[in-house]
C-alpha positions as CSV (number, residue, x, y, z in Angstrom):
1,X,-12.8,66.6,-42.0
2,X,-9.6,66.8,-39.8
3,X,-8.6,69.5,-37.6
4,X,-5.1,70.1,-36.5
5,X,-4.7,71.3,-32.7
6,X,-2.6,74.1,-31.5
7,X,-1.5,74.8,-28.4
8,X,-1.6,77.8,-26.4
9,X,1.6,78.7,-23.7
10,X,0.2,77.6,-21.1
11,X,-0.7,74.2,-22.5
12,X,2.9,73.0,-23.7
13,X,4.6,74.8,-20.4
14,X,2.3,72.4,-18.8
15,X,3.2,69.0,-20.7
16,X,7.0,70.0,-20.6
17,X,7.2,70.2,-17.0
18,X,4.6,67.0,-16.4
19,X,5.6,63.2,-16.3
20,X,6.3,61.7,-19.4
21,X,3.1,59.0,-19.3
22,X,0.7,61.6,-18.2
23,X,1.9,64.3,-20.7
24,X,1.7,61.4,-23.5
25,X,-2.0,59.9,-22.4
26,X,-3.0,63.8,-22.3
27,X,-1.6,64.2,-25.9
28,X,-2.6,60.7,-27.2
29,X,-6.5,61.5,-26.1
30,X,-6.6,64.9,-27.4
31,X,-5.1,63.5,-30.8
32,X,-7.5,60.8,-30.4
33,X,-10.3,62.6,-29.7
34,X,-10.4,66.2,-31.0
35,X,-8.5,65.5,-34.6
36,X,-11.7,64.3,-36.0
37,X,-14.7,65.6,-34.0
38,X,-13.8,68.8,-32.2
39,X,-16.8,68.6,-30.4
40,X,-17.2,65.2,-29.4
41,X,-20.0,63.9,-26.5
42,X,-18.3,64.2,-23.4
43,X,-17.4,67.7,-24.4
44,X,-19.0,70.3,-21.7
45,X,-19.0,74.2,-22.9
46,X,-17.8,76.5,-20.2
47,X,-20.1,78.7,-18.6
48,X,-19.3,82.1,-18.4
49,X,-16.6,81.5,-21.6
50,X,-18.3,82.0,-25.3
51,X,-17.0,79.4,-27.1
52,X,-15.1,77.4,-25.0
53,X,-15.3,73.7,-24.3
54,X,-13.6,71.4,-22.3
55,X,-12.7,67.7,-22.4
56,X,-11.9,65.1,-19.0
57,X,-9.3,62.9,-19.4
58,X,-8.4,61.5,-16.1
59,X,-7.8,64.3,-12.8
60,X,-7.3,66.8,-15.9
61,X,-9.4,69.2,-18.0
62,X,-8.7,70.3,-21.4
63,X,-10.2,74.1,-22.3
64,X,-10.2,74.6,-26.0
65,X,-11.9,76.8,-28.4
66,X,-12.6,75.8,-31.9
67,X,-11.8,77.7,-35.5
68,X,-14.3,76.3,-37.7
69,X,-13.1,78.2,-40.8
70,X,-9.4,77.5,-40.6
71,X,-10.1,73.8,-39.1
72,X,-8.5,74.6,-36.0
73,X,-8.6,72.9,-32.1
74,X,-7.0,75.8,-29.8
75,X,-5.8,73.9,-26.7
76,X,-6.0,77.0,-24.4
77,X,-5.3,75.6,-20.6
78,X,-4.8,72.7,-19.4
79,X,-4.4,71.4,-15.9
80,X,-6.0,69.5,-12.9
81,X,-9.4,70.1,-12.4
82,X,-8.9,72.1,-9.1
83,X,-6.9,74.9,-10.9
84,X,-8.2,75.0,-14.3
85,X,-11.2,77.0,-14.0
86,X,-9.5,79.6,-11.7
């Protein structure tokens, strides 16, 4: 059961305007991880945010939400941990 991921605005302004070897690790893991188990271990849900998780990968937090009937991963911010949740 594979998902496919889609990202939001802010998510690819983000990448585009990162270094190339953080944007690709950030890409790589969410390929990695969220292709094949949208809700893997290490996945927190957001308080506050129905239906919204997030994933760590490094000094950076992945929000996403999750289309179960379309088999869809919604990347919907992404950023350093100090500004994501504002």
């Amino acid at each position: 059961m594979t998902f496919s991921i889609n990202y939001d605005k802010q998510p690819r302004k983000f990448l585009k305007k990162s270094e190339k070897h953080i944007a690709k690790r950030i890409i790589d893991k969410i390929d990695q991880v969220l292709k094949e188990n949208p809700v893997p271990h290490d996945a927190k849900s957001v308080v506050g945010k129905s239906g919204v998780f997030r994933i760590r990968i490094g000094d950076y937090r992945t929000l996403y939400r999750i289309n179960h009937i379309d088999k869809i991963v919604i990347v919907i911010k992404l950023d350093k941990r100090t500004r994501v949740f504002q």
